[in-house]
C-alpha positions in Angstrom: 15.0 62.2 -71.1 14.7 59.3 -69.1 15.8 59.6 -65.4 16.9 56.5 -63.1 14.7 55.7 -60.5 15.9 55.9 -56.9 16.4 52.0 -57.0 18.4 52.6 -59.5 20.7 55.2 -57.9 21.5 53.2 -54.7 22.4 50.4 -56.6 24.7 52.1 -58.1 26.0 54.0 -55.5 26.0 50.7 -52.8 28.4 48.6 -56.1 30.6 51.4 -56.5 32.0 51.1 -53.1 31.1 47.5 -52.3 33.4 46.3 -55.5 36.7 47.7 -54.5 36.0 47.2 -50.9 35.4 43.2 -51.3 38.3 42.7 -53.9 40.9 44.2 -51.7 39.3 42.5 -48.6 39.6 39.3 -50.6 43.3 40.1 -51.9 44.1 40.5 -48.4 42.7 37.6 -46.4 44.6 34.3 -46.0 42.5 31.7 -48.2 43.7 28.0 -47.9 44.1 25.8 -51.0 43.8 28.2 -53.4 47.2 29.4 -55.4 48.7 32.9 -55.1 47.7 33.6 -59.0 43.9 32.2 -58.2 43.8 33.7 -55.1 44.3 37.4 -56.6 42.0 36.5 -59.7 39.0 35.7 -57.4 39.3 39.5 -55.8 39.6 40.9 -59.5 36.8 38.5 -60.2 34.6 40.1 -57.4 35.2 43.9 -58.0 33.8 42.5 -62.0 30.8 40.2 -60.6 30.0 43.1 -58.6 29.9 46.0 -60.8 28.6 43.9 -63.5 25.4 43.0 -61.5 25.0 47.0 -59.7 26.5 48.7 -63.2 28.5 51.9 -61.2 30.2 52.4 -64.8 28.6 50.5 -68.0 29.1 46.8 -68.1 30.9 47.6 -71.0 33.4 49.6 -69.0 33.5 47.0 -66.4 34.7 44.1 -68.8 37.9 45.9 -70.1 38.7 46.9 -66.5 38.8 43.4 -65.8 41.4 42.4 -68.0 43.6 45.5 -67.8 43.6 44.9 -64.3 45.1 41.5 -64.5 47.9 42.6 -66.6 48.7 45.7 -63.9 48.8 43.1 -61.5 50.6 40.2 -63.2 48.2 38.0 -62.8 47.9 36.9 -66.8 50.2 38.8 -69.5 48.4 41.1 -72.1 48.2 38.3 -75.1 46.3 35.8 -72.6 44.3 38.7 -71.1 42.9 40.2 -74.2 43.2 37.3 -76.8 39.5 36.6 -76.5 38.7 40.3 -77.9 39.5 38.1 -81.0 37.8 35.2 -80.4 36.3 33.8 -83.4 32.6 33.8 -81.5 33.2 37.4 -81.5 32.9 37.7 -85.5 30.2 35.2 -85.2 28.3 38.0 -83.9 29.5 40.8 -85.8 28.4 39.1 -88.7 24.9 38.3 -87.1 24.7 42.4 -86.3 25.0 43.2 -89.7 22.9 41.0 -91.2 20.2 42.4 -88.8 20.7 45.8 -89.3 20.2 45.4 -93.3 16.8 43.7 -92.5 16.3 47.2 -90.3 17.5 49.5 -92.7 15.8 48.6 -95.6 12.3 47.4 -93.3 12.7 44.0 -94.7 12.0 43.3 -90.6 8.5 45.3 -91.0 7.4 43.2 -93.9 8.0 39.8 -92.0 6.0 41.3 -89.0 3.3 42.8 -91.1 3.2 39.9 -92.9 2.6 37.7 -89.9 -0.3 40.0 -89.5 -1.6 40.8 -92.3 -2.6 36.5 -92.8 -6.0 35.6 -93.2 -6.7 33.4 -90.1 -5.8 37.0 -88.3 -8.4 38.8 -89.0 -9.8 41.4 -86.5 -9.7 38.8 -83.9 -8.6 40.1 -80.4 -7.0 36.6 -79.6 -5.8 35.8 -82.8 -4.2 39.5 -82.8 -2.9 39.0 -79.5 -1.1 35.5 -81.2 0.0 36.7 -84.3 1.5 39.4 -82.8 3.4 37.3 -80.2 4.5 35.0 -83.0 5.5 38.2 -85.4 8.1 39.2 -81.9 9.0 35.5 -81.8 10.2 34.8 -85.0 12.1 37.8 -85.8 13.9 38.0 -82.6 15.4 34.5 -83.4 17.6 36.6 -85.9 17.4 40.1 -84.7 18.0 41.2 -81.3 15.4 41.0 -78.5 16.1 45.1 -78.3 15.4 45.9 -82.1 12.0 43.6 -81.8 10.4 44.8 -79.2 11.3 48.6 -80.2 9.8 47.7 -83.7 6.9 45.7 -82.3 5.7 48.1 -79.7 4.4 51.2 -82.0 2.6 48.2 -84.0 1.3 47.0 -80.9 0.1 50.7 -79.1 -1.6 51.4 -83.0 -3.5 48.5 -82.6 -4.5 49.5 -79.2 -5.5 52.9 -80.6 -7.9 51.3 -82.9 -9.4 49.5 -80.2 -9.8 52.4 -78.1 -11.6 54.5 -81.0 -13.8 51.5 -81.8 -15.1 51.6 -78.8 -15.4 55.1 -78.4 -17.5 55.1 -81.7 -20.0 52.7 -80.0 -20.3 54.9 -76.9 -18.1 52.7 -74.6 -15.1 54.7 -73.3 -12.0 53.0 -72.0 -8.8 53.7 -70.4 -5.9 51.7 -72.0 -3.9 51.9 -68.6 -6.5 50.2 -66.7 -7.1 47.9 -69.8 -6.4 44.2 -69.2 -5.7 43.2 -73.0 -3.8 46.5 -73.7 -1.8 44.8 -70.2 -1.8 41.4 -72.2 -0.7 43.0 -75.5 2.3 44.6 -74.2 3.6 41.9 -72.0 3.1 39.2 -75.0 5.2 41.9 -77.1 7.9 42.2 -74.3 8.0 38.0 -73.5 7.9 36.7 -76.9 11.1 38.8 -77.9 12.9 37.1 -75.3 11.4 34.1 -76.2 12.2 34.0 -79.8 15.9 34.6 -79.0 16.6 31.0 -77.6 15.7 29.5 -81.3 19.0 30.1 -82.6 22.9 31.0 -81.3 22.8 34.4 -82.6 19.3 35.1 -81.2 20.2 36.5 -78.3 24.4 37.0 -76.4 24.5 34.4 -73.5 24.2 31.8 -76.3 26.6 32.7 -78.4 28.3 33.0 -75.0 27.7 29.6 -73.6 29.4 28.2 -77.1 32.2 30.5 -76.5 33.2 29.8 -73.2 32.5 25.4 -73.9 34.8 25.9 -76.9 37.1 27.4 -74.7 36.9 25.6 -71.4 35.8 22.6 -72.2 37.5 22.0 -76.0 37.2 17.8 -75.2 33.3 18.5 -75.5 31.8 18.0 -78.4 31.2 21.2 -80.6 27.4 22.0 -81.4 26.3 23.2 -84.5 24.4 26.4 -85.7 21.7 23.2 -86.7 21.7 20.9 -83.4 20.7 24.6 -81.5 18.2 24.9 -83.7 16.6 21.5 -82.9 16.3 22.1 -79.0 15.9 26.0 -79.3 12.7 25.8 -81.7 11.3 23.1 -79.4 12.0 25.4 -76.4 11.0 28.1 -78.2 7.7 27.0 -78.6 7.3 25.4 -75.6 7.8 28.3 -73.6 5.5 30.4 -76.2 2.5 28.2 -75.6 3.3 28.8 -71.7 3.2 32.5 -72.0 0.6 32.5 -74.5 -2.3 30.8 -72.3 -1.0 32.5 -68.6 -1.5 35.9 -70.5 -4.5 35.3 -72.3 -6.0 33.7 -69.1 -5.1 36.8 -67.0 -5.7 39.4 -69.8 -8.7 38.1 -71.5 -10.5 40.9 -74.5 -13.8 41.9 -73.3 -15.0 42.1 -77.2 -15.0 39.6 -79.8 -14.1 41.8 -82.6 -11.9 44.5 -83.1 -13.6 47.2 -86.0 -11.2 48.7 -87.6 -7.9 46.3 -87.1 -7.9 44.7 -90.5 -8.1 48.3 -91.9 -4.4 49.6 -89.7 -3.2 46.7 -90.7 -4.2 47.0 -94.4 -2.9 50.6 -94.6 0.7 49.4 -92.7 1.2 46.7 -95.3 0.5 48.8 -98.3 2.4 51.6 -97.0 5.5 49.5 -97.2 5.2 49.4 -100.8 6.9 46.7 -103.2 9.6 44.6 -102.3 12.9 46.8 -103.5 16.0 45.5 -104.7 17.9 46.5 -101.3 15.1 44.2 -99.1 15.9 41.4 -102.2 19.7 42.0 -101.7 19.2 41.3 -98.1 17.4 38.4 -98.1 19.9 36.8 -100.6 22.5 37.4 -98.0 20.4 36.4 -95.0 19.4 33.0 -96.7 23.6 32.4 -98.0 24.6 33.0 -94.6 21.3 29.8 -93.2 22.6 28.0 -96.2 26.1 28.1 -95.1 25.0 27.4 -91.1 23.1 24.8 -91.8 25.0 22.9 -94.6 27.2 20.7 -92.1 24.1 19.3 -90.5 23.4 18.1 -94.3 27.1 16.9 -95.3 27.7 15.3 -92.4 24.1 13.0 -93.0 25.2 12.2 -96.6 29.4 12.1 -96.8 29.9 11.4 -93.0 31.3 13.2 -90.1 34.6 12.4 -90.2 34.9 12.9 -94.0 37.2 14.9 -96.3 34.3 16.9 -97.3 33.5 18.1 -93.8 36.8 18.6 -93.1 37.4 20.7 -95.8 34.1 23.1 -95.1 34.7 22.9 -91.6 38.5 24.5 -92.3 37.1 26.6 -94.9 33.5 27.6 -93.2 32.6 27.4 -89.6 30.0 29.2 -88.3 31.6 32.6 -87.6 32.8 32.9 -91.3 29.2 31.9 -92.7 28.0 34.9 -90.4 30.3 37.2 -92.2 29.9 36.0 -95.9 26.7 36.4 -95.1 27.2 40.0 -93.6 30.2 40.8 -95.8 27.5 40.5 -99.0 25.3 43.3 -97.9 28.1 45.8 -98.7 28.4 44.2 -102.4 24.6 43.2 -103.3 22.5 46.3 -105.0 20.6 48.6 -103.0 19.2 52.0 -104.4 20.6 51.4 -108.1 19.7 55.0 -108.7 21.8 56.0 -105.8 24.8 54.1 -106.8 24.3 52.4 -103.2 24.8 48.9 -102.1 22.2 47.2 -99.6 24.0 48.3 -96.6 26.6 51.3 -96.1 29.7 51.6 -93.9 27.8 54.1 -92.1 25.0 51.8 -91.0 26.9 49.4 -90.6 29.1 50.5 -87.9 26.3 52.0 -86.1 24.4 48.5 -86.2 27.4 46.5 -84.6 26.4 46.6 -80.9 30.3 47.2 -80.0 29.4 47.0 -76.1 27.8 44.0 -76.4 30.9 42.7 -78.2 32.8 44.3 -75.7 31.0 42.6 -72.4 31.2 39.6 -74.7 35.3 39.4 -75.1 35.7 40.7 -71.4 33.4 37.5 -70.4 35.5 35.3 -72.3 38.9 36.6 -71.1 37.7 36.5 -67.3 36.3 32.9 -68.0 39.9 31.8 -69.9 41.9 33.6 -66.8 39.6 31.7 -64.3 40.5 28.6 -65.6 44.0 29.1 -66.4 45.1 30.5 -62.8 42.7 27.2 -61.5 40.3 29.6 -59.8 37.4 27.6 -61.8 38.8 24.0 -60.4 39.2 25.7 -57.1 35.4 26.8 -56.5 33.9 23.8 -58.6 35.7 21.7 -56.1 33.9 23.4 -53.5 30.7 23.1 -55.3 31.7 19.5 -55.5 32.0 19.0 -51.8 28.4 21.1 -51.0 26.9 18.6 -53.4 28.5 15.3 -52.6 31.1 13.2 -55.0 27.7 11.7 -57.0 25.0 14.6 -57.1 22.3 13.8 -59.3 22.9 16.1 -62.7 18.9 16.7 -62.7 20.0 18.3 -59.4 23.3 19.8 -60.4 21.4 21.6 -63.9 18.4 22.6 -61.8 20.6 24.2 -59.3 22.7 26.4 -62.1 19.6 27.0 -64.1 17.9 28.6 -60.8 21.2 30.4 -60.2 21.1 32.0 -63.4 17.2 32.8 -63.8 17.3 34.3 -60.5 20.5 36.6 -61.5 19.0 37.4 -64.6 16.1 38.8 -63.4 18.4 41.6 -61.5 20.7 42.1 -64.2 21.6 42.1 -67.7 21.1 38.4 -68.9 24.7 38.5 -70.6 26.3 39.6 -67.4 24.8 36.9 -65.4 25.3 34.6 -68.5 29.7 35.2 -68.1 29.4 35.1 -64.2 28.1 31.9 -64.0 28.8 29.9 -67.3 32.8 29.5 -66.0 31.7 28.2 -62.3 29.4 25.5 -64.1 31.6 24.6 -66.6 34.2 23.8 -63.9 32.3 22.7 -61.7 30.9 19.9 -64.3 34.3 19.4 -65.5 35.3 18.4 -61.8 32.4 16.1 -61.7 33.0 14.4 -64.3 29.9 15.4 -66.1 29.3 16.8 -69.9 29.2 20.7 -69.3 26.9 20.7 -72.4 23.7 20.1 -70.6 24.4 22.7 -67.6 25.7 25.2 -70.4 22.9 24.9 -72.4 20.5 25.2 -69.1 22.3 28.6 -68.4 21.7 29.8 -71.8 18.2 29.2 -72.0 17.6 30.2 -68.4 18.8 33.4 -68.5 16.4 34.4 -71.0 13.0 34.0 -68.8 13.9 37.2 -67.0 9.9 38.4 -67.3 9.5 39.7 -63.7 10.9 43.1 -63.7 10.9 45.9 -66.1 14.9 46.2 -65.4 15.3 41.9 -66.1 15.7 42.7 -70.2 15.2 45.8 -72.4 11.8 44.6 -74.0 10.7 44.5 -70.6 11.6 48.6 -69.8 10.0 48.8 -73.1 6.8 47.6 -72.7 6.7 48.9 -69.1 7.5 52.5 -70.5 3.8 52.7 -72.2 2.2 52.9 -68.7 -0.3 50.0 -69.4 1.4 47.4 -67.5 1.4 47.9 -63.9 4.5 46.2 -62.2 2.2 44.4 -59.7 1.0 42.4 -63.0 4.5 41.8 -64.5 6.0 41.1 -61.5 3.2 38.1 -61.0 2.9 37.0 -64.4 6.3 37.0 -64.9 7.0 34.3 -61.7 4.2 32.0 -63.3 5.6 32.0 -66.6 9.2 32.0 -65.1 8.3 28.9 -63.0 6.2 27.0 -65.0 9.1 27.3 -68.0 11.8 26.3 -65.9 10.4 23.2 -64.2 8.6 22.1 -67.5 10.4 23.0 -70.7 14.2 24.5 -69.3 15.2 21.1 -67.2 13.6 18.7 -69.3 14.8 19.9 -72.6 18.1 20.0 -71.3 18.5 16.9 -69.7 16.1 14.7 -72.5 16.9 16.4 -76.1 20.2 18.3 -75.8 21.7 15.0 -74.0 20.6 12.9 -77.0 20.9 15.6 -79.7 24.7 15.7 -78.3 25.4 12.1 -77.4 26.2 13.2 -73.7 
């Protein structure tokens, strides 16, 4: 049973009274320039920011609290409170749930990860172990989440450890894994490249599907991005911020033995254990690659017909990127599974259970705080403030850095997606109010908020890996500021500003 650390408690404890206590000190005092509708929104806001960020009651919890409460209050009525619970981003995801949890369910997942491993240029290699396995958490995390990765990655990871450890017992060399450096190396390369791997698409990981919510939706003048133009700046940032990790750990958390006896055989026994490919993993990859097909067909019509054509009108009515995710989804409850059963590749069953409905939940409560921000001019109201701290002509470098920082810095001492709806309506006002694109700070926030490496509480493949007992938090803590500093000044900023401006044409 796992207990919460003493850290933990207070937090707690200090947010359950500091929330209320700032929101009715806020509702209370006289604020000039700010309507009577804003005014009570920003002490509704507070009482959310705060118990979001010190989790009293599950974030969950927190984001229907802040909705309901703005109908008790009459600050919004109950269609504009709650109308983002159906926001089509919201199905975008459910769709991009299911199709994860039939790669779970019927190990196609294992088979990619094994695979990875089980290649040739692998070997028994401790470096090239130490990569494969980084690249194994990357790429499936771009279409699972971070959390499913990492808890499917880490027993892979601890059995090749295991095989270390009796390889060198067998030659008379005895070695504790907790004091290890590569078993240190090994775990945090699990925990980082999950994260990593979740900025390569918009379903990889919540604050991106976020960020495209909440432009959609406060910004609608903007231009929309496609499934495709993420995929061009999140695979370069993807890598970019891979190779980072990749040489700080292997620099800090070099192997002290060239070969690893036994590796090729775990692995061996792992990939043959998973048997042939059955007609439920088959099913599942047919519905995985007609869901890509359908995400990344506009990219292609709109190169051959035009953007402005009938033809892209007519699968842009007919297919945007939420009803790709559930065709795609949809088809694992048709497609064969075990014939013999009578089953199809994924049941209602496991399929409920694989919808993260909190995460859905923290999603739709983010969006309906965001909408009510803007509507009652609470956004306007603070981005105007930002505008004045900043000067009328702030350099945007300056204006993304400062919003990226914001975000990194939040996200290492709460949930990324939490941070993510906190800050994603300031920017976008505050851009808005500059007349700047709120693409390139949107984008910043998205990808920022997934280098939180420094704590074991900044994402859940972090507590993960931490919970082994091979990585010290001394050693997360400092690896996870290089890694954290180096990505944000060299990929985060420059991608940004240099590829998503041109990819967008802002």
């Amino acid at each position: 049973m796992k207990t919460e650390s003493g850290f933990e408690k207070l937090r707690k404890r200090i947010g359950m009274v500091m929330g209320p206590l700032c929101a009715l000190l806020i509702w209370m005092m006289p604020i000039e320039g700010i309507s009577e509708s804003a005014h009570h929104m920003l002490a509704i806001m507070s009482l959310v920011a705060i118990w979001w960020i010190t989790e009293p009651v599950p974030i969950p919890v927190t984001s229907l609290l802040g909705p309901t409460l703005c109908v008790v209050l009459d600050i919004a009525p109950m269609k504009d409170a709650f109308g983002n619970f159906a926001n089509p981003m919201i199905f975008l995801f459910m769709g991009g749930f299911l199709l994860a949890k039939g790669m779970m369910v019927n190990g196609l997942d294992k088979r990619m990860a094994y695979g990875i491993m089980s290649m040739k240029w692998v070997g028994d290699s401790p470096r090239k172990i130490f990569l494969a396995i980084g690249l194994a958490c990357m790429l499936c995390s771009g279409w699972i989440s971070n959390t499913a990765t990492a808890a499917m990655m880490f027993p892979i990871a601890l059995g090749l450890l295991e095989a270390i450890r009796e390889m060198m017992a067998a030659n008379g060399k005895t070695i504790d894994l907790a004091n290890y450096k590569y078993a240190t190396g090994l775990m945090l390369m699990t925990a980082y490249a999950c994260s990593i791997g979740g900025v390569m698409t918009p379903i990889g990981t919540p604050p991106n599907i976020i960020m495209i919510g909440f432009l959609d939706q406060l910004a609608p003048q903007a231009p929309s991005i496609s499934f495709f133009q993420w995929m061009i700046w999140g695979i370069v940032a993807m890598v970019l911020y891979f190779l980072i990790a990749y040489v700080v750990l292997w620099r800090m958390f070099p192997a002290d033995v060239k070969h690893i006896e036994g590796a090729r055989e775990f692995i061996r026994e792992n990939v043959n254990s998973l048997g042939k490919w059955t007609t439920a993993q088959k099913s599942t990859i047919i519905a995985f690659t007609v869901a890509v097909v359908l995400w990344v067909a506009p990219s292609v019509l709109s190169i051959v017909y035009g953007a402005k054509s009938d033809v892209m009108t007519f699968y842009d009515n007919h297919f945007p990127e939420s009803i790709a995710a559930m065709v795609g989804g949809l088809l694992l409850f048709f497609l064969p599974g075990d014939r013999k059963k009578g089953e199809t590749a994924l049941s209602w069953k496991d399929g409920v259970e694989g919808i993260e409905w909190g995460t859905l939940l923290l999603f739709g409560g983010g969006l309906a705080m965001g909408a009510m921000m803007y509507t009652t001019g609470l956004s306007a109201w603070i981005g105007n403030g930002i505008k004045e701290v900043l000067g009328d002509d702030p350099s945007e470098w300056a204006f993304v850095g400062v919003f990226c920082v914001t975000t990194l810095i939040m996200s290492e001492l709460t949930s990324h997606t939490a941070s993510t709806n906190l800050i994603a309506p300031i920017a976008i006002g505050a851009a808005l109010s500059l007349d700047m694109s709120p693409i390139p700070v949107a984008i910043g926030i998205a990808l920022s908020s997934s280098l939180g490496f420094m704590m074991p509480v900044s994402t859940p493949p972090n507590a993960i890996v931490y919970a082994s007992g091979y990585v010290p938090i001394t050693k997360m803590i400092k690896t996870g500021f290089i890694i954290d500093l180096i990505g944000i000044t060299v990929v985060t900023i420059p991608v940004v500003m240099l590829l998503v401006k041109w990819v967008m044409g802002v």
